[in-house]
N, C-alpha and C positions, 0 to 999 in steps of 0.2 A: 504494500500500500504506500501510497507516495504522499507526500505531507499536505497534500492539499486534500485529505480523506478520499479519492477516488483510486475505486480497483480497478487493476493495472490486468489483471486476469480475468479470464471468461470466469463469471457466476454463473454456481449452478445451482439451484433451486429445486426441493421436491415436486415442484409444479412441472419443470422445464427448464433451458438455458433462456438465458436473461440478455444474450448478445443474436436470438434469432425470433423469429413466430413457431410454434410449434407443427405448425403445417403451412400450405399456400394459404394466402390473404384471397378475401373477395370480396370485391368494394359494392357496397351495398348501392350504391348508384346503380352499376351495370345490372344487380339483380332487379331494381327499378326499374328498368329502361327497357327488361327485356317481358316487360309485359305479362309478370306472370301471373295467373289464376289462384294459384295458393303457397303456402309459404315454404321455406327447405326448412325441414324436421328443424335444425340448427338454431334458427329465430324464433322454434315454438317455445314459447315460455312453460314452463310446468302450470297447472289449474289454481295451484295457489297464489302464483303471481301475475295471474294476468290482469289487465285493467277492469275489473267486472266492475256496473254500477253501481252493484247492492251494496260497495264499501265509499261512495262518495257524498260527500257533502252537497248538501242542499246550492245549489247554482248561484248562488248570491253571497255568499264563505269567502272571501278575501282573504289572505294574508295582510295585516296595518300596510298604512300607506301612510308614510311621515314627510312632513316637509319641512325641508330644514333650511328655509329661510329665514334668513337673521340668527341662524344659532352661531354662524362664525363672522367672529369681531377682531381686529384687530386687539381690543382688551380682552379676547381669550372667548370662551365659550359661555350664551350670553339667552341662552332661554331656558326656563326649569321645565317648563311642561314639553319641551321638543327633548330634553334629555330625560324626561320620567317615561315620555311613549318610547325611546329608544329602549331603553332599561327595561318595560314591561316588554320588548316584543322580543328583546335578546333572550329572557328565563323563561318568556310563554311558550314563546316560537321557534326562535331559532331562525326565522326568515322574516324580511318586512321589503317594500320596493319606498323606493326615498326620490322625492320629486324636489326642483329647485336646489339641485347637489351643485350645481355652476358648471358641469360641463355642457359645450353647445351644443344643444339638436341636433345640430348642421355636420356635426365631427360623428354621432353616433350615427345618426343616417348612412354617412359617407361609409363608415367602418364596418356596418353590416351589409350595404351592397358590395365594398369590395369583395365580401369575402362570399358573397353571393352570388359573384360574375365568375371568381375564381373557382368554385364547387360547380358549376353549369361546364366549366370547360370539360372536352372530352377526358376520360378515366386515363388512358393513354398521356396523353399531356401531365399529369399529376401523377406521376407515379417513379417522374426521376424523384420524388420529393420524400416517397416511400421510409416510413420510418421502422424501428425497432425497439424492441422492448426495454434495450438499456436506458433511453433517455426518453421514448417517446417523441421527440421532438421529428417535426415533421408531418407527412400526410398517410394518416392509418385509420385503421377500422374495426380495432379490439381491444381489450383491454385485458392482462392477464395472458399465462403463458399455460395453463391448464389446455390439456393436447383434449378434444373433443367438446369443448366446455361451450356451452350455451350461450349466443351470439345477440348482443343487443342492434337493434334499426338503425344505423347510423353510419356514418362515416364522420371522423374531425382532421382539425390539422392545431398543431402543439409546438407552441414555440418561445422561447426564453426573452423577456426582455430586462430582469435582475438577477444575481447579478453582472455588472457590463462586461466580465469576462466572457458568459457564456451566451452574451448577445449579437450574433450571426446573421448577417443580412443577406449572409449569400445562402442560409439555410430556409428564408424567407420566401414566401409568394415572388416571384418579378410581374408577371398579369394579376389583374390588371396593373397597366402603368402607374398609379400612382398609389398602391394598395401598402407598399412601403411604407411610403412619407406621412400614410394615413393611418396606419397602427402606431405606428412610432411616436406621434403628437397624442391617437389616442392611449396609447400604453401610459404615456407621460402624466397625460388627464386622470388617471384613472390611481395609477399610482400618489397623487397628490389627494384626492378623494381620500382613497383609504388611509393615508396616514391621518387625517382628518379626524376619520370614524373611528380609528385607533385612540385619538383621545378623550372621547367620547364615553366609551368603553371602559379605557380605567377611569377617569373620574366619576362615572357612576356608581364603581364601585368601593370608593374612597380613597383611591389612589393617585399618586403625582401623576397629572397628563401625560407623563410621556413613558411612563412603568411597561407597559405594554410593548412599546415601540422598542423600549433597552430590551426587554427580555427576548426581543424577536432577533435582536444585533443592530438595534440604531440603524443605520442608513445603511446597514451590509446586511437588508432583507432579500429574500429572493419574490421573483414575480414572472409569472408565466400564465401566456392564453391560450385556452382550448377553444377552438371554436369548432360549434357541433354543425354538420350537416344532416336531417333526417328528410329524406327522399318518402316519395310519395308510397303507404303500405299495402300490397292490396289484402292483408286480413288484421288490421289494426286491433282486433279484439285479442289478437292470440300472439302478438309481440310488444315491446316496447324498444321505446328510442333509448333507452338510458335505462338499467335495471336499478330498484332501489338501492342505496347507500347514504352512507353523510360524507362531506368533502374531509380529507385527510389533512387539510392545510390549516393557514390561519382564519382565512376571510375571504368569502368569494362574492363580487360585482359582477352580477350576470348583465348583462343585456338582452334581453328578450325578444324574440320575434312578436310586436304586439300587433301584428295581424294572424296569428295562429296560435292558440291554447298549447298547453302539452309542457310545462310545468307541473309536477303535483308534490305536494309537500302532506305530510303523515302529521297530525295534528290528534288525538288521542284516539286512535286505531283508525282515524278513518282520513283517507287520502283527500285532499282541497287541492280543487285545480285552481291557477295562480291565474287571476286576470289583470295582465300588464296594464298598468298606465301608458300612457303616450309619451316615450322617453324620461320614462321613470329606469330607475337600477333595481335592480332584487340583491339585494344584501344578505349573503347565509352564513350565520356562525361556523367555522370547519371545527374541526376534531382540536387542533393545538390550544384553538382559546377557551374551548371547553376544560382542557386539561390546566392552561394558565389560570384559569378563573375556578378552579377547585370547584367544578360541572355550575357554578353559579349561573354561566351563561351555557346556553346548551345546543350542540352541534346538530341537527334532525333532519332522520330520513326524507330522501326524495326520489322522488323516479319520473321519467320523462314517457309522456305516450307520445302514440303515433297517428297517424292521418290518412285516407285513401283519396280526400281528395285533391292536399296541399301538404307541398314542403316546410320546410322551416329549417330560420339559423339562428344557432344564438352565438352569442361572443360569452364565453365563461374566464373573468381576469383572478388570477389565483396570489391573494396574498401571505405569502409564509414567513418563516422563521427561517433567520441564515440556516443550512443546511447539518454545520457540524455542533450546533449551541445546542447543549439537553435542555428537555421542554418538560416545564413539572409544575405544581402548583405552587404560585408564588408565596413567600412566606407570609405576608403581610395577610393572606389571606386563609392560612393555614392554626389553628389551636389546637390543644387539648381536648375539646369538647365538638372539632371541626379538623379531622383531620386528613393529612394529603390522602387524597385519592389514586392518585396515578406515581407511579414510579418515574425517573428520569431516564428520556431517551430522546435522542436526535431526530429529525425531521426525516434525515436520509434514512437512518434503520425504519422509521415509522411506516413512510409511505410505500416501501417494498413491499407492504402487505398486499396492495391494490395493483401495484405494477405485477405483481406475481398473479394473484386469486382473482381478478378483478373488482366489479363492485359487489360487496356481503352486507349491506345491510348497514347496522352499527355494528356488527360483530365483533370488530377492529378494538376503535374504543372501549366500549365493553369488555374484552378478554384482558386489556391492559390494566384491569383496578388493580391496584394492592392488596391482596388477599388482610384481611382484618385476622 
């Protein structure tokens, strides 16, 4: 291992090698495209997880929708009831969309057809871009190196923008022309947001504004965008775009396709499908700040459906904790009568769980408690 914590050797994993795909890749586009009548065994979900009705909430079920206008002042953070609705929707939720966050319209527009123009291009064209299971980065269509394992609706493309060592422009989209210039301003926007929401976060829960931000590595955070393609299904009852799990990371800023549903967030057994605002963000608590905030704030299930008779893309920006900093509950927020939940472990050994198994649900977090 070489001092910068990355292995120098093929990982091998009881799942599979962690330097291939376990089999040939097939891009769920091309199975789109070719018209088919019913689904490959593969995309069948098992019965208990398909999208049935009987587990959904009533069509009017929102996830809060906060707006956080005038909460950021130059004199620091400047409204109590915009940080009380944060704070109840972080320990209720786990998810909320946040309107009047100051990035422009005009940038998220621009950032979801780029990447709209780039997924329409032929399967052939997008496949020098082809990635693998060590880093993900690049243009794939699985998750997980389990040889036979159950295939979610989708196609994405994964790529690094923190930190700037591992930020690759030649690993990037080139079509469209300006899809570059256009992640890059929006990564920027995106990443000033969440440092934002970071302090937000600890001060709600009596902490120095910026406690959260040190424990993550102060400005040597990592940040990386998944954006998801889900092509059109022709048996949407019996797949999904995204299998349930909770995000591994610190804090994820989704952006939404808000002309197509297919969000659902698990709110006390029963799944709520997510109705975007109009250039609103979906803000999800991931796995580390659940663990930093000694489960105060809490990380929750989600899963993505699917459509027969419309696409969708979302842009998903992944904010985490430098890579090699153990991630445990902080003390401040730890006692005798209150005590740490999770043992300490790095970001990097965490998230092998998902690059390996794919998406389980909470399983992840959960098998991580401290045995009492």
């Amino acid at each position: 291992m070489n001092k910068n914590n990355k292995m120098d050797v093929k990982i091998e994993t009881k799942k599979g090698s962690m330097d291939e795909w376990p089999e040939p890749i097939v891009r769920v586009q091309s199975l789109a495209e070719s018209n088919l009548s019913s689904l490959p065994d593969r995309y069948i979900k098992p019965a208990s997880l398909r999208p049935t009705t009987t587990e959904d909430a009533p069509a009017a079920t929102n996830i809060p929708i906060i707006d956080l206008e005038g909460l950021f002042s130059e004199e620091g953070l400047s409204d109590d009831v915009i940080m009380a609705r944060i704070s109840e929707a972080c320990r209720g939720w786990g998810f909320f969309q946040v309107v009047n966050h100051g990035v422009k319209p005009e940038l998220m527009d621009a950032a979801r057809e780029n990447w709209r123009e780039f997924f329409h291009l032929p399967v052939n064209a997008k496949e020098t871009y082809s990635n693998s299971p060590r880093t993900y980065e690049g243009y794939g269509s699985r998750l997980g190196v389990e040889k036979g394992a159950s295939l979610d609706w989708s196609d994405y493309y994964f790529l690094h923008l923190l930190p700037h060592h591992l930020k690759d422009f030649n690993k990037w989209p080139s079509f469209p022309p300006t899809i570059r210039e256009v992640i890059d301003e929006y990564g920027e926007e995106i990443v000033k947001l969440s440092g934002r929401i970071m302090r937000v976060l600890s001060t709600n829960l009596g902490l120095k504004e910026d406690k959260f931000q040190e424990a993550f590595g102060g400005e040597n955070i990592g940040a990386c965008l998944r954006v998801n393609y889900y092509p059109k299904c022709p048996r949407p009852e019996l797949a999904l775009g995204l299998s349930p799990h909770s995000d591994p990371g610190g804090m994820t800023i989704l952006l939404p396709d808000d002309q197509v549903f297919g969000l659902q967030v698990r709110k006390d057994d029963t799944w709520i499908t997510v109705k975007p605002n109009p250039h609103a963000f979906i803000v999800n608590i991931g796995d580390q700040i659940q663990i930093l905030s000694n489960s105060a704030y809490k990380s929750v299930e989600h899963r993505v459906i699917v459509n027969s008779d419309k696409e969708r893309v979302s842009l998903a920006f992944f904010y985490n904790p430098k890579s090699d900093i153990p991630i445990q509950p902080l003390q401040e927020l730890v006692s005798t009568h209150n005590p740490p939940l999770y043992p300490p472990m790095t970001f990097d050994q965490y998230r092998l769980f998902i690059r390996t198994q794919g998406p389980q649900g909470k399983s992840h977090v959960e098998s991580h408690i401290s045995p009492r």
